[in-house]
C-alpha positions, 0 to 999 in steps of 0.5 A: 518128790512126786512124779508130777512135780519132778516132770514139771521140774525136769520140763522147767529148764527148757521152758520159758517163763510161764508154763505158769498155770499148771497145778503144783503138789501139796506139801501135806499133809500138815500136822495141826501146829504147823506153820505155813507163814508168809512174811508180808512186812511191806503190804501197807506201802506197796498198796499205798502205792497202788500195788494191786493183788489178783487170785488165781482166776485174775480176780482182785481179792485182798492179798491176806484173803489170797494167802490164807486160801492158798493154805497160808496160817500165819503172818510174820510181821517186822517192827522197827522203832522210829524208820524215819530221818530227823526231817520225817522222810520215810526210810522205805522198806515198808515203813514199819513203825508200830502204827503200820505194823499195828495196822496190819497185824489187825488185818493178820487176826481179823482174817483168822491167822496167827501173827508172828512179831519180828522186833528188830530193835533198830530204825530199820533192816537188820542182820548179821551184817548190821544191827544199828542202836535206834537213832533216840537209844544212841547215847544210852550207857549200858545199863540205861539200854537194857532198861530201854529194851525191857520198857520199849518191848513192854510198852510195845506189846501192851498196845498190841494186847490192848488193841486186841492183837496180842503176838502168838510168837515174838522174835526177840531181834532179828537174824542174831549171829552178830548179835544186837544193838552194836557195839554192846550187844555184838555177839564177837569182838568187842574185848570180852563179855559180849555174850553177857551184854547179849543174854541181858539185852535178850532177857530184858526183851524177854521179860518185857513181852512176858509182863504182859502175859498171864501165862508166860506160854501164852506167847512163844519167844523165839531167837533167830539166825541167819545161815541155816545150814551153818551148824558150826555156827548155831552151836556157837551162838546157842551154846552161849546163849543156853549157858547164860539162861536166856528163855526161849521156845523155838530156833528161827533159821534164815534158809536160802538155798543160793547163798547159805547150801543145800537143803539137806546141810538145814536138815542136819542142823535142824535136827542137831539143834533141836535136839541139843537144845529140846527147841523145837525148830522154824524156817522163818526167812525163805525165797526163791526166784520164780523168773530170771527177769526183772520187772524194775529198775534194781537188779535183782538179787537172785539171778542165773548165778543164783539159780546155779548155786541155788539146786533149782531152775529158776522158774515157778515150777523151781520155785514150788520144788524148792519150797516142797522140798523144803518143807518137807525137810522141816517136817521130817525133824525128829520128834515133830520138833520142826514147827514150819516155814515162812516164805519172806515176803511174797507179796513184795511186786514192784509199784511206782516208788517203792524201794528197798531204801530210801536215800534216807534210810540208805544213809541210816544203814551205810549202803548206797545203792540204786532204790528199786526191790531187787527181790520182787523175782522171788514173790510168789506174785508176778509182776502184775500182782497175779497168784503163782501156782507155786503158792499150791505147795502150801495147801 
């Protein structure tokens, strides 16, 4: 770490919130594939609810143009399929239906950025915990549904090729340790077979992006899990997935020091897999919390337990050592296999009305709680929409 940083790192615990301008390290130098994403899903909603967004110098400036000043080189964007209710109210999150989802991906390209598409096959958030069937695929029977998985991703892929913003990396589903689609896709306890359900389901995705390709390399098919420091379980869930000859390019890792453990644990699983495998490797989901106050009315996720468990203060200058110190565990993967970081959603500030969930959505995934972001803490943004110094890190 370098002596500055390790200063402003030290000076962090007694400080306040903001000794916010002082200038931060670069993780470079970068090799010329590497990955520095942000994960900006919930722009469009946040500016229609009149999120604004400011550079360093307090001037408004669009937030991709922020961003890629900042060093930032790809966008990753979710997809969900319908994230509406039977009466048209909107699951909040971002709302990302194909049309916003499209939207911005126009933005991501015009700007001269690599896109990264996250397909969730489902209405709304997924992960280990939940990976509900969209609301029109419930009453498919198995085989009907790999077809619905081939076909949706084809069709979806072909509009974005056709409106001239093809993917350079698709994650077939997202955070997969328990697989996909519930209960056919789960990856465990369904009485037998549930890695066969699985592998179809992922190679029916698969083969749907690839029908749109001259060149099946032309677009990377990733395939991603949450608990990047969980080698045990990576090993688990790949070794199956390669024994059933499902095509893929690169290991996504979720990595979140507060809940999952130290960075050194993802680095040795970083460089067991991609070595066991022959994948090269990317953290596609990072954060961490820049200040332990709230500017809204959801509690936030990250919090002073969360700082304790998590190795940093929580403060920007934490903040920029976690995500140095990461990245420079990506870069140092054995055989140039690590191939990036891409911070979750950075630009995720409050603004009247935006809410992780609506009650619509809420109900969809069966998790009620209060609306609000509990995250917008670990935004790279303050609370007002200004650049943090720590966004430095990436140039």
């Amino acid at each position: 770490m370098p002596k500055k940083l390790f200063l402003a790192l030290a000076l962090a615990w007694a400080t306040p919130l903001h000794a916010v301008d002082q200038p931060f390290a670069s993780a470079g130098p970068w090799p010329a594939d590497f990955v520095r994403g942000a994960d900006i899903s919930s722009l469009a909603e946040l500016e229609k609810q009149g999120a604004k967004f400011y550079n360093a110098a307090n001037q408004p400036q669009d937030v991709i143009a922020i961003l890629k000043a900042s060093g930032i080189n790809t966008i990753r964007l979710r997809l969900w399929v319908d994230p509406t209710d039977g009466n048209g109210h909107s699951y909040g999150g971002g709302g990302n239906d194909l049309a916003t989802t499209l939207a911005l991906a126009k933005r991501v390209k015009a700007a001269g950025l690599t896109l990264l598409l996250d397909i969730h096959y489902s209405d709304f958030w997924t992960d280990p915990g939940k990976q509900f069937k969209p609301k029109a695929w419930l009453s498919l029977p198995f085989p009907q549904l790999e077809t619905q998985v081939h076909d949706y991703t084809r069709d979806t892929l072909a509009r974005f090729k056709a409106e001239g913003v093809l993917p350079d990396i698709v994650q077939i589903g997202n955070e997969l340790n328990g697989g996909m689609l519930w209960p056919e896709g789960k990856s465990w306890g369904q009485n037998g077979g549930e890695f066969d359900r699985l592998a179809g389901l992922l190679k029916s995705g698969i083969s749907g992006v690839r029908e749109n390709l001259s060149d099946p390399h032309q677009v990377k098919i990733m395939l991603h899990l949450a608990e990047g420091t969980k080698n045990e379980v990576f090993r688990w869930w790949f070794d199956e997935i390669v024994k059933r000859d499902v095509p893929f390019d690169v290991i996504g890792l979720s990595m979140y020091t507060y809940w999952n453990g130290p960075i050194r644990a993802l680095k040795t699983n970083m460089d067991d897999i991609s070595r066991r495998y022959d994948k090269d490797v990317m953290v596609v989901e990072a954060a961490y919390g820049y200040t332990l106050e709230n500017c809204d009315s959801a509690e936030n996720s990250f919090q002073a337990k969360e700082a304790q468990a998590g190795g940093y203060p929580g403060t920007v200058a934490g903040q920029a050592a976690y995500l140095h110190d990461l990245i420079k565990a990506v870069l140092a993967v054995p055989n140039h296999r690590g191939k990036g970081v891409v911070y979750w959603e950075p630009a995720w500030i409050p603004a009247p009305g935006n809410t992780w969930a609506t009650p619509a959505g809420m109900e969809y995934i069966h998790d009620e709680w209060k609306q609000g972001n509990a995250r917008e803490n670990q935004a790279l943004f303050d609370c007002h929409g200004k650049a943090l110094p720590s966004l430095q890190v990436f140039h």
